[in-house]
C-alpha positions as CSV (number, residue, x, y, z in Angstrom):
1,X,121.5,91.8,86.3
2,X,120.0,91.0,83.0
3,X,122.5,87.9,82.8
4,X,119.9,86.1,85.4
5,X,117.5,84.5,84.1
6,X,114.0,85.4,86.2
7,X,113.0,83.1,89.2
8,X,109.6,81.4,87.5
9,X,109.0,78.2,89.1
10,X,109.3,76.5,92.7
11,X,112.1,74.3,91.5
12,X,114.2,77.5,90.7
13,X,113.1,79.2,94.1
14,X,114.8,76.5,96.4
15,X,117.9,76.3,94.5
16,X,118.6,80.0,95.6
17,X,120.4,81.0,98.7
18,X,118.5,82.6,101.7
19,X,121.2,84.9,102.5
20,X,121.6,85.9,99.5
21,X,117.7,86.6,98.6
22,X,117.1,88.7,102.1
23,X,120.6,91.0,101.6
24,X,118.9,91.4,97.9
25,X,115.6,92.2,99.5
26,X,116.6,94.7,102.0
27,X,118.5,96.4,99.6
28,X,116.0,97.0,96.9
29,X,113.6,97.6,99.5
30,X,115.6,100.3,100.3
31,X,116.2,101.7,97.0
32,X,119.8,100.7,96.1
33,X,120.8,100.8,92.8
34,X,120.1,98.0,90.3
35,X,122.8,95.1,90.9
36,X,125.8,94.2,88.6
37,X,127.3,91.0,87.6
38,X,129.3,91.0,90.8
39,X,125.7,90.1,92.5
40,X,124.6,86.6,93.2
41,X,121.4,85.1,91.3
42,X,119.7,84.9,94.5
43,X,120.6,88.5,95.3
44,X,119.3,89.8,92.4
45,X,116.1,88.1,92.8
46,X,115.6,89.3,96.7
47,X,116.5,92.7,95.1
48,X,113.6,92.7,92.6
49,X,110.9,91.6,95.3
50,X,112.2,94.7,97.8
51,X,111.8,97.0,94.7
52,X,108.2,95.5,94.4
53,X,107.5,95.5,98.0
54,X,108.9,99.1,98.5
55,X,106.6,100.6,95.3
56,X,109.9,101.2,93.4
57,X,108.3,98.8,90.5
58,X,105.6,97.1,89.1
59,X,106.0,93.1,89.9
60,X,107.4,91.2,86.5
61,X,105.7,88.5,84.7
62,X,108.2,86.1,86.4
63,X,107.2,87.3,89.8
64,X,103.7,86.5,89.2
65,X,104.1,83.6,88.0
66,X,106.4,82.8,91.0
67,X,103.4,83.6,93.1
68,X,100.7,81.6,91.7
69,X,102.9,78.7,91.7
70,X,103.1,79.2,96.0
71,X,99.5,79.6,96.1
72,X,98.6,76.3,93.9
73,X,100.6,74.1,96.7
């Protein structure tokens, strides 16, 4: 997964696939393992939020970021 760059800006967000991101999502939520290459950009990125959302991590810098940018619409 480290061959993604992290998700930082609006721009970046829409460009990712909603499929893709809520597969991710319920999977880290649920506490699979960390993604491989053979994972989507947009999976890995849903991923990281469920491990947030489910307490498995501490939100990234990129997530934050991500998030401030959503609430300065």
């Amino acid at each position: 997964m480290a061959e993604f760059e992290p998700v930082k800006t609006i721009p970046e967000f829409r460009k990712l696939n909603d499929a893709d991101i809520l597969e991710g999502y319920l999977d880290g939520f649920h506490g699979t393992t960390e993604p491989g290459s053979d994972k989507s950009p947009s999976y890995c990125h849903g991923w990281l939020n469920g491990q947030v959302d489910a307490g498995f991590r501490d939100q990234s810098e990129a997530q934050k970021e991500l998030a401030q940018a959503f609430q300065n619409l």
